[in-house]
N, C-alpha and C positions, 0 to 999 in steps of 0.2 A: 174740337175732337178730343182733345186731352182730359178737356175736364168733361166731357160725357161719357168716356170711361169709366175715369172715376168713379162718378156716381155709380154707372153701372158695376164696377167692381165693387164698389160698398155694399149694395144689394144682394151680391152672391156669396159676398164675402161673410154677409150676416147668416146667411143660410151653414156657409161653411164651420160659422163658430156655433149657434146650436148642435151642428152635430159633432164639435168638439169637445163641447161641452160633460157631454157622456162618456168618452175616451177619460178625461181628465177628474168627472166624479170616479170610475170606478177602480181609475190608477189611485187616488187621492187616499180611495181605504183600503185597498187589496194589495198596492204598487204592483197592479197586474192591467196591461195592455189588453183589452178588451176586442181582437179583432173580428168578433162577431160583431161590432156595431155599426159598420158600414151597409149589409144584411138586417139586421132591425133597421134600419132608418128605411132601405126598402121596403121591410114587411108592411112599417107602418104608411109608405106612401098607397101600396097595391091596398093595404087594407081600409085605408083612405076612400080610395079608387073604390072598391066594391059600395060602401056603404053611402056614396053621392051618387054617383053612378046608376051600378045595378040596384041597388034597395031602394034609393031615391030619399033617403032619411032626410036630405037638405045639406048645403055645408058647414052649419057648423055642428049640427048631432053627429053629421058624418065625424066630424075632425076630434070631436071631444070620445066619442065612444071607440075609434080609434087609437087613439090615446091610450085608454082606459085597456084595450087588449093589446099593445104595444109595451103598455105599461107591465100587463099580467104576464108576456111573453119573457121579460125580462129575467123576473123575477123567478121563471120556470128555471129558467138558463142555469141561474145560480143553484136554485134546489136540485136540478137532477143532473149536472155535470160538473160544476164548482163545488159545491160546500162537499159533497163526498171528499173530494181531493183533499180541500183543507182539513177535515176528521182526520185523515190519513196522515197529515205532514207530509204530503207530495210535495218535489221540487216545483218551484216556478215554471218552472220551463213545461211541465206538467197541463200544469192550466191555460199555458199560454199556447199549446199544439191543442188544447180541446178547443178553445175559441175558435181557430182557425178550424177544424171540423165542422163548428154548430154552424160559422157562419156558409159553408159550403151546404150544408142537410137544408138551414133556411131558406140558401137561393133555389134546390133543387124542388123543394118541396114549393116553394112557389109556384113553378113555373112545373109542374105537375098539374099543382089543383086548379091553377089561374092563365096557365100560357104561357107562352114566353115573347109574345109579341107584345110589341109597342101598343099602348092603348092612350088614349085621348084623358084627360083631367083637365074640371072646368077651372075655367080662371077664377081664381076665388074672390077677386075684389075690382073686376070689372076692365075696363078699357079706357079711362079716364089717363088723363096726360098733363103734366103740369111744364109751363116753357119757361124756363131762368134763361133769358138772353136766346144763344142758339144752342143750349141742353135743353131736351127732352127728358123729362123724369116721368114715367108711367107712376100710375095710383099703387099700382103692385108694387113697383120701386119701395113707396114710400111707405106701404103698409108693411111690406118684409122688415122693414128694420122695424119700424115704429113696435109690430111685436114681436120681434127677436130683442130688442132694447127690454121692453115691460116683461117677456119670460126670464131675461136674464136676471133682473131685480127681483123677480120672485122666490128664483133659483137662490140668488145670494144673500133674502129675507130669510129663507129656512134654512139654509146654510151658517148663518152666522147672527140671527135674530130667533133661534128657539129651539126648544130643548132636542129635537130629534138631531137637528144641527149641531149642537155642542154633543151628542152623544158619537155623531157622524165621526168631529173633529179629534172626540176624545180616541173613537178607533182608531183613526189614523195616526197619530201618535204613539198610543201603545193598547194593541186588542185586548192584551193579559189583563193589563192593570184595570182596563173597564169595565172587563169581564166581575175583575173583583170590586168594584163597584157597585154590580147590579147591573149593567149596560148588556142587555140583549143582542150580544155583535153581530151575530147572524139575522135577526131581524134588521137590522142598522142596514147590514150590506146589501139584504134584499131590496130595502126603499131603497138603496142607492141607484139598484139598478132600475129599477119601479121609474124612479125620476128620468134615468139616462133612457129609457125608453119611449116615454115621453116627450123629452128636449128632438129625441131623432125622430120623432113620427111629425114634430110641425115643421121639424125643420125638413120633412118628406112632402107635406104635404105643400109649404111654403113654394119650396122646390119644382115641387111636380106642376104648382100651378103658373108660376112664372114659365117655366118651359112649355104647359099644358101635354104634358105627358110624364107618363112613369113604363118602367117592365124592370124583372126583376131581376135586371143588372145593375142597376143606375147604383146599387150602394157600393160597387169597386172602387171605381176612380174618386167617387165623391169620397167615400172611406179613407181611402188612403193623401187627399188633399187636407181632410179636416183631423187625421191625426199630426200633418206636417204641423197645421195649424197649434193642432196640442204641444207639440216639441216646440213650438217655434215658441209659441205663447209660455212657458214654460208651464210643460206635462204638469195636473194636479192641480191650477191655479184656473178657476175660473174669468178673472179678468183678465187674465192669459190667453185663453182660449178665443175669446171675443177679440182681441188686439190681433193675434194669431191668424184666425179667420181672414178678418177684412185684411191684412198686409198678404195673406195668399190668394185671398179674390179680387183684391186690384190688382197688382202684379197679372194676373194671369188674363185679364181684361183686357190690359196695358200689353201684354204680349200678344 
């Protein structure tokens, strides 16, 4: 029983550090808590959900074009609510009461255009089961990490293996001086969130299909377990976030 936990809390736990993941890029350059991201992680499940679902695209044009508006959602966020602020020299505190707005307009506006009931998501990697001993490991188990593993390495390729990354890193260190560089900071910040909207929408759709279901609550509680994740991991470090995750999704297995 113990060690099928375990497992089981590895699996949710890898879900829980993708959507840490986003919390800890856009602390990394803003050092601003992003608490609309628990809300993007739901948009991108429901929008998930629409595009296998009702358009019938398949799941993975579903998942990737998902993505791709999950990604553009982000990025909105930052052009018509953040970067004004920053123009201005608004206080922190500032930015961090509009997150908490957009992510309230996201949930509401979901559950306008899309409902607010529970709806069904297919399992996206089938019903297969593998037995260690007397653990059960389902195929989803083992596919949730396997790509939460290979998105994290992607993440931390452009992160710390190419130029957008080292412009990434140079703003978080100091905006001024990149600026005088030639470093486009605000473009910088927008891919930042571009990616953190991405990282939440697989770890939505991950999510939604292990449980097979989404509605557009599901990014509260998950939100606020995969920022503990972020703090716990230490906020801003992506290997953080990952370690983060899985010590909140066993733990909470295990309890």
């Amino acid at each position: 029983m113990l060690a099928q936990q375990v497992f089981n809390g590895l699996a949710l736990g890898m879900g829980y550090a993708l959507i840490a993941v986003g919390y800890s890029l856009v602390f990394g350059i803003l050092r601003l808590v992003n608490f609309s991201h628990g809300s993007i992680y739901a948009f991108g499940a429901e929008i998930a959900m629409v595009f296998i679902v009702s358009m019938k695209f398949g799941i993975v044009p579903g998942i990737l074009l998902s993505m791709l508006v999950t990604g553009v959602l982000g990025i909105m966020i930052d052009k018509i609510a953040l970067e004004p602020l920053r123009k201005k020299g608004s206080p922190p505190i500032a930015s961090l009461i509009t997150t908490i707005g957009i992510s309230n307009i996201i949930t509401n506006l979901l559950i306008v255009f899309i409902g607010s009931e529970k709806r069904n998501f297919p399992n996206i990697f089938g019903y297969g089961m593998i037995k260690l001993g007397k653990v059960s490991i389902t195929l989803t188990q083992v596919m949730m990490c396997v790509v939460s593993v290979v998105l994290m390495l992607i993440l931390v390729f452009i992160v710390f293996k190419t130029k957008i990354g080292l412009a990434m890193r140079a703003s978080q260190q100091n905006a001024k001086a990149a600026k005088m560089m030639g470093i486009d900071v605000n473009f910088v910040i927008s891919f930042t969130f571009f990616l953190a909207g991405v990282s939440a929408t697989l770890a939505g759709a991950l999510v939604g299909g292990y449980y097979e279901i989404v509605y557009p609550n599901m990014g509260f509680m998950a939100g606020l377990k995969a920022f503990a994740a972020a703090v716990l991991g230490g906020i801003g470090s992506l290997p953080g976030a990952i370690l983060g995750g899985l010590i909140i999704g066993v733990s909470e297995c295990m309890a």
